[in-house]
C-alpha positions in Angstrom: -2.0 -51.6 -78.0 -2.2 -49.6 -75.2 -5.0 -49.0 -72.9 -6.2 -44.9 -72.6 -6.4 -43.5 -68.4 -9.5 -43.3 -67.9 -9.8 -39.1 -67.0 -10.8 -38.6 -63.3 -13.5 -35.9 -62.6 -12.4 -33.1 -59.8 -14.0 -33.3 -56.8 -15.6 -30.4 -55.7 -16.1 -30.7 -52.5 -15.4 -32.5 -49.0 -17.2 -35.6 -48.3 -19.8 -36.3 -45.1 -17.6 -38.2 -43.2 -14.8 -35.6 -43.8 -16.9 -32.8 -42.6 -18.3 -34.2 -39.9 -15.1 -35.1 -38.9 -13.8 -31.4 -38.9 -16.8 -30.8 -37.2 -15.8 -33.0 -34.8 -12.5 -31.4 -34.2 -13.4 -28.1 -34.0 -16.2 -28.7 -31.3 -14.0 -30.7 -28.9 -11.3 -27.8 -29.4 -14.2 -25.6 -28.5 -15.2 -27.2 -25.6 -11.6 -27.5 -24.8 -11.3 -23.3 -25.1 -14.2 -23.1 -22.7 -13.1 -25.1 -20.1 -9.6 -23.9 -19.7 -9.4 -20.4 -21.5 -11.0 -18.5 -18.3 -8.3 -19.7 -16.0 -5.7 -19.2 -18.6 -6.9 -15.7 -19.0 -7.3 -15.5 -14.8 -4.1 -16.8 -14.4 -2.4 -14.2 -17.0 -4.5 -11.4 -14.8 -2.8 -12.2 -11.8 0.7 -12.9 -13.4 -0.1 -9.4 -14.7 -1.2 -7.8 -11.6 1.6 -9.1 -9.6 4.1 -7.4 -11.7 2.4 -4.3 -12.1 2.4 -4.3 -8.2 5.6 -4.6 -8.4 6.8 -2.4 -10.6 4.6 0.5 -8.4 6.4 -0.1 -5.6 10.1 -0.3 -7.4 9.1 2.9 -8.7 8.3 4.9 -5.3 11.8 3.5 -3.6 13.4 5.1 -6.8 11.6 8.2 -6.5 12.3 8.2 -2.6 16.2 7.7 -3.2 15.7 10.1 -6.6 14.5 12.7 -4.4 15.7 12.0 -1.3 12.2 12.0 0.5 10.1 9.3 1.8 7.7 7.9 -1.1 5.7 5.4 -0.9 2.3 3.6 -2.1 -1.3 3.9 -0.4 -3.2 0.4 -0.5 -7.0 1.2 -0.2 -8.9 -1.6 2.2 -12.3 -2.6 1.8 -14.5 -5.5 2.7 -15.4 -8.9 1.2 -17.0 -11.6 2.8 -17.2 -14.7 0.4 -13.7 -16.1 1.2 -13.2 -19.3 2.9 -10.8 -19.5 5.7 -7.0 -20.9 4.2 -6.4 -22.6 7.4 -9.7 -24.6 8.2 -10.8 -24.6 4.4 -14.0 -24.2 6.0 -16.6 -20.6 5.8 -15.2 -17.6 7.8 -17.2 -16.3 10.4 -15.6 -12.7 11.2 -16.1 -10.9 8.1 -14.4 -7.6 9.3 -11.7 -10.0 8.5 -12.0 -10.2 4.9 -9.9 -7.3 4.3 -9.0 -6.8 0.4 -7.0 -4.1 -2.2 -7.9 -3.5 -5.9 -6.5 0.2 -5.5 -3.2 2.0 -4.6 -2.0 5.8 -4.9 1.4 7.3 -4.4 2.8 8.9 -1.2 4.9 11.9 -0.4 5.4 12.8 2.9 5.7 17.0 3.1 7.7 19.7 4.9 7.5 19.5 8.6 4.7 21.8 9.8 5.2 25.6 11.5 3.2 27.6 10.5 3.4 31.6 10.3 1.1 34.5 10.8 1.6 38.2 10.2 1.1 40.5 13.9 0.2 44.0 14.3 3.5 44.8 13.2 3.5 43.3 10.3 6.1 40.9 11.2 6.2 37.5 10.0 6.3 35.3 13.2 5.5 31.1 14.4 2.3 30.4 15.8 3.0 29.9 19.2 1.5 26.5 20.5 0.5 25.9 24.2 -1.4 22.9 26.2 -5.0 23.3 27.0 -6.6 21.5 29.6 -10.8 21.7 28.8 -12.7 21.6 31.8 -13.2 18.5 33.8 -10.4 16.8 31.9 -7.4 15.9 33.3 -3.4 15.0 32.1 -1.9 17.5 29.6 -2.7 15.7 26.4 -4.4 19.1 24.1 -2.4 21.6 22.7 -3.8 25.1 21.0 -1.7 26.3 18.4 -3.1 30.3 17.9 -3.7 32.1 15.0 -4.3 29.2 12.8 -6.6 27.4 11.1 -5.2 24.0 10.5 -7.8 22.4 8.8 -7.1 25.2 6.1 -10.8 25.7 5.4 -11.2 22.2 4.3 -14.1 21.5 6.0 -14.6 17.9 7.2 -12.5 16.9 4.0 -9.6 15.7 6.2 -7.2 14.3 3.7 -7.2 18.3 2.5 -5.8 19.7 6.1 -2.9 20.9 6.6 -2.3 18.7 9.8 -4.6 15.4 10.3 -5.1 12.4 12.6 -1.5 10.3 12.4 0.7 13.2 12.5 3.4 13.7 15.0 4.1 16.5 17.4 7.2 17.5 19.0 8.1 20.0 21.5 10.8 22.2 22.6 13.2 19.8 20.2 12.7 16.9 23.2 12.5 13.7 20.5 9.4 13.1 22.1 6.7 12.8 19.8 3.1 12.7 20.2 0.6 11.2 18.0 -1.9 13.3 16.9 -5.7 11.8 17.2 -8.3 14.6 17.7 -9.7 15.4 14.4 -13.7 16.5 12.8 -16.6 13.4 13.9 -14.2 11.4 16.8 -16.2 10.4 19.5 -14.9 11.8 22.9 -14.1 16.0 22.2 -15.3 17.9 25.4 -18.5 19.1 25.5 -17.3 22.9 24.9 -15.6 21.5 21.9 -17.8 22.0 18.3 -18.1 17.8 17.8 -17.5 18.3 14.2 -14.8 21.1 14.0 -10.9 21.2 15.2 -11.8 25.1 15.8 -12.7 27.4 18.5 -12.9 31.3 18.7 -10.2 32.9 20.3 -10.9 33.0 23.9 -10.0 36.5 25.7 -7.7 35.2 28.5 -5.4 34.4 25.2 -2.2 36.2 25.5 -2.6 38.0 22.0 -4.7 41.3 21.9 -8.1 41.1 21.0 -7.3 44.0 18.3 -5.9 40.7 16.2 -8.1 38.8 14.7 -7.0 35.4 15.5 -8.7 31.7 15.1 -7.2 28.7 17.5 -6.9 24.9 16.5 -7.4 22.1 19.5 -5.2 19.2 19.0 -5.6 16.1 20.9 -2.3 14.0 21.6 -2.3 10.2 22.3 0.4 10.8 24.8 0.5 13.8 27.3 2.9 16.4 27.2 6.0 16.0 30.0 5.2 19.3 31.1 2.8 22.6 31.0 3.2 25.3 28.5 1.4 28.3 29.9 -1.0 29.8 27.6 0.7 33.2 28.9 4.1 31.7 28.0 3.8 29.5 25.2 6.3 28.2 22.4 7.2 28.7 19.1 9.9 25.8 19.4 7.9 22.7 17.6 7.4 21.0 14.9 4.6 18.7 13.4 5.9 16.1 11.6 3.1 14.7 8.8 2.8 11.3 8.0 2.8 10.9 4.1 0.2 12.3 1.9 -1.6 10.9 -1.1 -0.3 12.6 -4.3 -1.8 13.9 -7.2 -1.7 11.1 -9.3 -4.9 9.1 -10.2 -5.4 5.8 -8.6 -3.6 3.0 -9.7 -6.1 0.1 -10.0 -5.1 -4.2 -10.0 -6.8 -6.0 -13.2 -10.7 -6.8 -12.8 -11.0 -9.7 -10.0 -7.3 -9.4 -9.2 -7.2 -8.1 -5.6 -4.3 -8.2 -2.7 -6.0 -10.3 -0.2 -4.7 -8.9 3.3 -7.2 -11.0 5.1 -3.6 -13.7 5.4 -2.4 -11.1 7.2 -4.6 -9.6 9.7 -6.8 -12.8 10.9 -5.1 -14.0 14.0 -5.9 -17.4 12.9 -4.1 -17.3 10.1 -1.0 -15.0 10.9 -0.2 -17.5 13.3 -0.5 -20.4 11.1 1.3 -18.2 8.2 3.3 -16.0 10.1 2.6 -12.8 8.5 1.5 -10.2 10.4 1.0 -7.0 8.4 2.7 -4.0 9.8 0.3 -1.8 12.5 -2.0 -4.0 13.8 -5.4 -1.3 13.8 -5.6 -0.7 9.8 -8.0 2.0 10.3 -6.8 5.3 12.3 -9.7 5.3 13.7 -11.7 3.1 16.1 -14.4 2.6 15.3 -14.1 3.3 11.8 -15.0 6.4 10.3 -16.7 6.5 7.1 -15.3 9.7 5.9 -12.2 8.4 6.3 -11.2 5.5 4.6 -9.2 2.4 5.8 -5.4 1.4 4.2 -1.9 1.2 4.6 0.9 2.7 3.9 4.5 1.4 2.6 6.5 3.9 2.6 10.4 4.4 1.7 13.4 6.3 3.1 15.6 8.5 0.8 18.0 4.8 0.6 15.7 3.3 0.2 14.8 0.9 3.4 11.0 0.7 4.2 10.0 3.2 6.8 6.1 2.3 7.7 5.5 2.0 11.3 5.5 -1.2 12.7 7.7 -2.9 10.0 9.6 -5.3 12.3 9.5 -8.3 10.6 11.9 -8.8 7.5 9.5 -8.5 4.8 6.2 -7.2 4.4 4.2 -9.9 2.2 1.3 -8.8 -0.2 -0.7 -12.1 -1.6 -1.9 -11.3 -4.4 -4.8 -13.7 -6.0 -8.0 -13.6 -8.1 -11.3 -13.1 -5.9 -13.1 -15.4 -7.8 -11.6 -18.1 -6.1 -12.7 -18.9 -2.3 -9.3 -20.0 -1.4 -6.4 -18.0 -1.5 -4.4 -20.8 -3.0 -6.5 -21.2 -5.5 -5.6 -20.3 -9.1 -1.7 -18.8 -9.8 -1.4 -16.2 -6.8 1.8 -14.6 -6.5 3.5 -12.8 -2.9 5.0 -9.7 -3.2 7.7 -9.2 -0.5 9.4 -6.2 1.1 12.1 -6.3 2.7 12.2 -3.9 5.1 16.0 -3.0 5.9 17.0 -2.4 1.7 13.4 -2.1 0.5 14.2 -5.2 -2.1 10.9 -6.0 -3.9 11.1 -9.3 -5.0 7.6 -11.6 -6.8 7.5 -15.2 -5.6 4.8 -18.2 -5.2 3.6 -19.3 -2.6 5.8 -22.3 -1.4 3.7 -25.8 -1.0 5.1 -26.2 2.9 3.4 -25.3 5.9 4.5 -21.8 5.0 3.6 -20.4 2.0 6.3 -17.6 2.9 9.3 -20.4 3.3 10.3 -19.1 -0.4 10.3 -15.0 0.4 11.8 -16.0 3.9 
């Protein structure tokens, strides 16, 4: 005779043991999450950030050759001064060096500048330019361009004129060109200059007649001009060539802590260690810097596409891109953004573990 199985009762739950195990488990994965998630998620930023770099500056080449005008992309400097220096691994001590980007705009360079006025006639002619020598100044390097206002009642809002500090003149079609530097709160204007205005009232000995209204902008040139140009004979032949201008798109902004550290390029300690200088070796326009005007730098493309900023002799212009949250550039996953300058190829590498981190780009 057979035995009956003995029914077993359903257990309705997990044991101690089992749960504390579980328990167990999912604190050590925890812990595991909180040690290693942040720089995942860091890491991911700056992957991120690097390609959206990227893919900005692959897009104003192809707008430059689209359209076929120089386009480019604006990087906005400011100032940090927690970074440890990359060559000595030890504090900085010349914080203007701690130069950093977390924003970029898009360039387009406009039409060279002539402007027009209407005379007594009625006739639609160029305002003529002449130099201007203030008193107690020597050397030929103002111009006054009559019956314009070129700051096109803009006030001291200087990225709003219609010529500003950077631009290039040229005269009487002689490929010379002079750099324009005068412009609203620059130390150094003559004393019968307003200190804080590119504008003077017409002065009588002006070759127009004083029947027409007329309002005359003082340029100051970086170089002097080869020769005179009589305010009783001046010229309508010129041109002012403007450097790019900031478009009207919003700013384009790097993921939160994700910056372009451009302090590896402008210390002196570490470009020569590094060997990458940036193009343009005064970032600001202005020394010393002024507050209304703010510091960057321009990359800017040709209509086929080669880089065209000023100063771009090296091969490539390299952008190290990093998270600021860690003191050393290497730190973390940072990725370097090169240029190159002669087909305007922009290419995402790391940073190569040699003596220089460029060896890869190069």
């Amino acid at each position: 005779m057979r035995s009956q199985p003995v029914p077993r009762t359903p257990r309705a739950a997990f044991t101690l043991i089992e749960l504390l195990v579980v328990i167990s488990i999912i604190a050590i994965l925890a812990a595991l999450a909180v040690l290693f998630l942040p720089s995942l998620l860091a890491n991911a930023r700056e992957s991120q950030s690097a390609a959206n770099l990227q893919g900005w500056l692959n897009l104003a080449r192809q707008r430059a050759i689209r359209n076929q005008s120089p386009y480019g992309l604006r990087f906005y400097i400011k100032e940090q001064d927690n970074f440890i220096d990359p060559v000595t691994n030890g504090p900085k001590l010349q914080a203007n060096w701690h130069f950093i980007v977390t924003d970029c705009q898009y360039l387009d360079q406009p039409d060279d500048y002539r402007p027009t006025f209407i005379d007594a006639t009625g006739t639609k002619r160029v305002c003529p330019l002449s130099s201007w020598t203030p008193p107690g100044v020597q050397g030929l390097n103002w111009v006054q361009i009559f019956n314009v206002d070129v700051t096109a009642g803009n006030g001291t809002n200087i990225e709003l004129f219609d010529v500003q500090p950077l631009d290039w003149l040229e005269v009487n079609g002689s490929g010379l060109m002079h750099r324009i530097e005068f412009f609203p709160g620059q130390p150094g204007p003559p004393d019968n200059l307003p200190p804080n205005n590119l504008l003077m009232p017409r002065s009588p000995s002006c070759f127009q007649p004083p029947t027409v209204p007329q309002t005359t902008s003082f340029l100051r040139l970086n170089t002097p001009l080869p020769f005179e140009i009589k305010s009783s004979n001046p010229t309508t032949t010129y041109r002012i060539v403007r450097r790019p201008r900031v478009t009207g798109d919003d700013r384009l902004q790097l993921a939160e802590n994700i910056v372009i550290d451009f302090s590896v390029n402008t210390d002196p300690a570490i470009v020569s260690s590094f060997q990458n200088p940036i193009p343009g070796v005064q970032l600001s326009p202005f020394n010393p810097p002024n507050p209304q005007f703010p510091l960057y730098f321009d990359i800017v493309f040709s209509r086929s596409g080669a880089v065209l900023t000023q100063g771009a002799t090296e091969a490539t212009i390299n952008l190290w891109v990093r998270d600021v949250t860690q003191a050393y550039p290497f730190g973390g996953e940072p990725t370097i953004i090169g240029i190159f300058t002669r087909t305007g190829f922009v290419g995402a590498y790391p940073p190569a573990p040699t003596q220089n981190p460029y060896s890869l780009v190069h």
